[in-house]
C-alpha positions in Angstrom: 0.0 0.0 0.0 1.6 3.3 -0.8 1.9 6.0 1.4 -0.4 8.5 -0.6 -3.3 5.6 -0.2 -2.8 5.7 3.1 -3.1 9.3 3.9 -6.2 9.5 1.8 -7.7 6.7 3.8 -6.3 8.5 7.4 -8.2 11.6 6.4 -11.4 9.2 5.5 -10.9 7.4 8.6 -11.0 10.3 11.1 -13.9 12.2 8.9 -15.8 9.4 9.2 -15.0 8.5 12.7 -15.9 11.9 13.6 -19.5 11.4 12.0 -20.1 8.0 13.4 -19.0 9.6 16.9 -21.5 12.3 16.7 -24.7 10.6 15.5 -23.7 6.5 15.9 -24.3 6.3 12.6 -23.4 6.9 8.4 -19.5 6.8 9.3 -19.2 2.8 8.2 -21.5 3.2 5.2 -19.3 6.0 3.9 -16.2 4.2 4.8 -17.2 0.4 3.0 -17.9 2.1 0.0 -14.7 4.5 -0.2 -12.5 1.4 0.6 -14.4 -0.8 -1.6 -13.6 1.9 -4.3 -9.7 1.4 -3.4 -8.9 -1.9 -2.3 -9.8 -5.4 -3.4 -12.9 -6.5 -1.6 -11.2 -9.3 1.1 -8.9 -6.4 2.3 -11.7 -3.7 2.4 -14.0 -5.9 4.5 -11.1 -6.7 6.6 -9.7 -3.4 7.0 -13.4 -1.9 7.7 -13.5 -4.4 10.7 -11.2 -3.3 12.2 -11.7 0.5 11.8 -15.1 0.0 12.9 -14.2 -2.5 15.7 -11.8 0.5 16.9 -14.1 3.3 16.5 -17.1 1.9 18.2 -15.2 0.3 21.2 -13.2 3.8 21.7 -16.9 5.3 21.3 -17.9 2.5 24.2 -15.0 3.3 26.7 -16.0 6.9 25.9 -19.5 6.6 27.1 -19.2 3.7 29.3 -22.0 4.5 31.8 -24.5 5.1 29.3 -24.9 1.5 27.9 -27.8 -0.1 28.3 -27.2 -3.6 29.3 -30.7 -4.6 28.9 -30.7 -3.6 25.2 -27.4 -5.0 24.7 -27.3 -8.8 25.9 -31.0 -9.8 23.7 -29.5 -8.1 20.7 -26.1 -9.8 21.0 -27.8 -13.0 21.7 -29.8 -12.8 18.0 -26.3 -12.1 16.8 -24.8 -14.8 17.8 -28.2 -17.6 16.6 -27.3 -15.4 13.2 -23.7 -15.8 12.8 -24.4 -20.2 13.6 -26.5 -19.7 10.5 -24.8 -18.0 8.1 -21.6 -19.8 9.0 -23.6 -23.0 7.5 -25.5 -21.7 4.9 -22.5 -19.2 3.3 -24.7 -17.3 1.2 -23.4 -14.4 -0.8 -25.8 -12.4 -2.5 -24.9 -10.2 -5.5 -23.7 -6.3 -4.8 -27.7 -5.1 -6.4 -29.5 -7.5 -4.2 -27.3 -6.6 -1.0 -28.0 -2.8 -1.3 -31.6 -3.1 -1.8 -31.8 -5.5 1.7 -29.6 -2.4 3.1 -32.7 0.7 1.9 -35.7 -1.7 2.0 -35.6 -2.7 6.0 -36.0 0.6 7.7 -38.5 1.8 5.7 -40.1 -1.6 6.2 -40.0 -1.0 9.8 -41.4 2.3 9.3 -44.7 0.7 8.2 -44.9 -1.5 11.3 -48.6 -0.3 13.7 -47.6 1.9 16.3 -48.1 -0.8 18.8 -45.3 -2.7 17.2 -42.7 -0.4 16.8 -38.9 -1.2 17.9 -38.2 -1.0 21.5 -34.2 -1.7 22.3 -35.0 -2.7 25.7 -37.7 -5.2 24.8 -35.6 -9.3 25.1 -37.9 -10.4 21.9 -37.5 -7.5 19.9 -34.1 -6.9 20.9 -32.7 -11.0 20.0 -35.4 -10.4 16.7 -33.2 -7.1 15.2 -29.8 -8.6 16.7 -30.4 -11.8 14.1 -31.5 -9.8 11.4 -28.7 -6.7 11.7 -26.3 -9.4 11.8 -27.5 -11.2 8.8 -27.4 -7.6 6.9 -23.5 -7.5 8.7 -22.7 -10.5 6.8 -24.3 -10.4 3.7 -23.4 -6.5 2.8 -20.3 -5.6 5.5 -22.8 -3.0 7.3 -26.0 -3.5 9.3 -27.4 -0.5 7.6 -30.1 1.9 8.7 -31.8 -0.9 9.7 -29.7 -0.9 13.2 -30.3 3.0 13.9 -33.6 2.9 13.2 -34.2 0.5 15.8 -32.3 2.3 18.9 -34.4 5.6 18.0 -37.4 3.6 17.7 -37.2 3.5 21.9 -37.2 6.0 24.9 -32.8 5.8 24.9 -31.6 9.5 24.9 -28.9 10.1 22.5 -25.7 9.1 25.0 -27.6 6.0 25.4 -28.2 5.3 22.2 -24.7 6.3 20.6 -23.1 4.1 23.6 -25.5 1.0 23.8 -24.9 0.7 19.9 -21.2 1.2 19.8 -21.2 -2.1 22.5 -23.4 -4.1 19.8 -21.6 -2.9 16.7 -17.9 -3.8 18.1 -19.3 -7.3 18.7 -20.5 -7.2 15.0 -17.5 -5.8 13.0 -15.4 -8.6 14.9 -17.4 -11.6 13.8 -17.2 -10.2 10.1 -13.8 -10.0 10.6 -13.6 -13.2 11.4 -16.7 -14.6 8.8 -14.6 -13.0 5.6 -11.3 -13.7 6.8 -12.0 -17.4 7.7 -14.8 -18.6 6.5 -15.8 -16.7 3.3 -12.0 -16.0 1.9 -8.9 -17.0 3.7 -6.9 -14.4 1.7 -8.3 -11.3 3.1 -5.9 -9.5 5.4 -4.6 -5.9 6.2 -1.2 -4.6 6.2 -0.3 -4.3 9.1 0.7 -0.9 9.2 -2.3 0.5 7.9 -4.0 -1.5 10.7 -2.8 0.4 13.4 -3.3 3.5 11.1 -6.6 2.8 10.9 -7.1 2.1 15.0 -5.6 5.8 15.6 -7.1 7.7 13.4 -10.6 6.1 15.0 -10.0 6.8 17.7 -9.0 10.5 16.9 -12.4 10.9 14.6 -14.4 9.6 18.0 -12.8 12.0 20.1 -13.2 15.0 18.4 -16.9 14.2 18.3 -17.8 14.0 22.0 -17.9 17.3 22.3 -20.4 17.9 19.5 -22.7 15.2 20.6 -22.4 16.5 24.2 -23.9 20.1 22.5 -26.7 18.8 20.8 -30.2 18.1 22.4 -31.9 14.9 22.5 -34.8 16.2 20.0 -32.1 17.7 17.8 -30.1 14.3 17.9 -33.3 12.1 16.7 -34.2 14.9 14.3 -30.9 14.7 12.1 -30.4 10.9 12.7 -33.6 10.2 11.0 -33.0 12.3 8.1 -29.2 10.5 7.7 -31.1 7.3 8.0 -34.0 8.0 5.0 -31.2 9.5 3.0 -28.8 6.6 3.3 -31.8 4.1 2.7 -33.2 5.6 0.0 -29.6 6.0 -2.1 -29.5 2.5 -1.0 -32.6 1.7 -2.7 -32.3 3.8 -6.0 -28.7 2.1 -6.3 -29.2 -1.3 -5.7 -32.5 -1.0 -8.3 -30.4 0.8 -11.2 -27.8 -1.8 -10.5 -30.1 -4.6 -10.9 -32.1 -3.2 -13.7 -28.4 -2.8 -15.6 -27.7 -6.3 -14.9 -30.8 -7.9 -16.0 -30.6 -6.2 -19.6 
């Protein structure tokens, strides 16, 4: 990797970082699809791993008292019944069909009665959304919208949400670290280098966020999340149609 690739992906890193640290969210979708644009796909899922794994668990220590356990454990425990799934099946659908999964679910969820709409702290709901984020982690790389939509879908405030998250997404990037690197394709590793590149400049993107989530209020917080969300779902959408429509000609 040369050293210009790598300072282009430092500045990515922290930018991203930075907007992951503030909402919880966006940072890993912008990041898959810059390093998917750079580097063979085994290394970019590999190298996003650990970015991610080092962002969100910097993100965790940050706001350590704010995880909600009781969110956390059912969601983990859907990730796991997940990954004991897809580690015997070893399905890998097509780029098209994996972006349209990405856009379709929140928007799915958003059609879901009143009564029925996600609560993190509910066992059922939580282990429900922890098998299918982590089907979405291992299929596409991300967990999508589909993941925020379902921590602002409760009463968290925005600490609680950002930390309780970070928890469940550091869990996540490390078993598709794991899934591409062992049992999807052997051949995908990082250099090394990079690796720790990538760790720091997390790390630096996370801090220099705190102090901008700490500013904004909880109705601002929910507010500009949802808008990231409907515009990252609905590029995801209008993508992974075109793309499918071009491929079916």
């Amino acid at each position: 990797m040369t050293s210009t690739l790598m300072l282009v992906l430092s500045l990515v890193m922290v930018a991203t970082a930075f907007l992951s640290g503030v909402f919880g969210m966006a940072g890993g979708l912008v990041l898959i699809g810059v390093l998917l644009a750079l580097l063979p796909l085994p290394e970019a899922m590999a190298l996003h791993a650990i970015t991610q794994m080092a962002s969100n668990g910097w993100r965790g220590l940050l706001w350590w008292r704010y995880v909600r356990w009781r969110a956390t454990f059912p969601f983990l425990g859907g990730s796991v019944l997940a990954l004991g799934i897809w580690t015997i099946w070893r399905w890998v659908p097509l780029a098209p069909v994996a972006m349209l999964l990405l856009g379709v679910t929140p928007f799915l969820v958003r059609l879901v009665p009143p009564g029925l709409r996600p609560q993190p702290e509910d066992p059922v709901q939580g282990a429900l959304y922890g098998a299918v984020c982590m089907t979405l982690m291992l299929l596409t790389g991300v967990s999508g919208p589909l993941l925020d939509t379902f921590f602002l879908g409760g009463g968290l405030d925005r600490r609680q949400i950002v930390a309780t998250k970070a928890v469940c997404q550091v869990f996540g990037h490390a078993v598709k670290l794991f899934y591409f690197s062992t049992v999807i394709d052997q051949a995908a590793s990082v250099d090394p280098v990079m690796a720790l590149i990538a760790v720091a400049m997390s790390m630096l993107g996370t801090s220099l966020a705190r102090p901008v989530l700490d500013r904004l209020s909880d109705t601002q917080y929910r507010v500009w999340a949802t808008h990231i969300i409907t515009a990252i779902a609905g590029y995801d959408v209008v993508r992974g149609a075109w793309l499918l429509l071009r491929t079916s000609v």
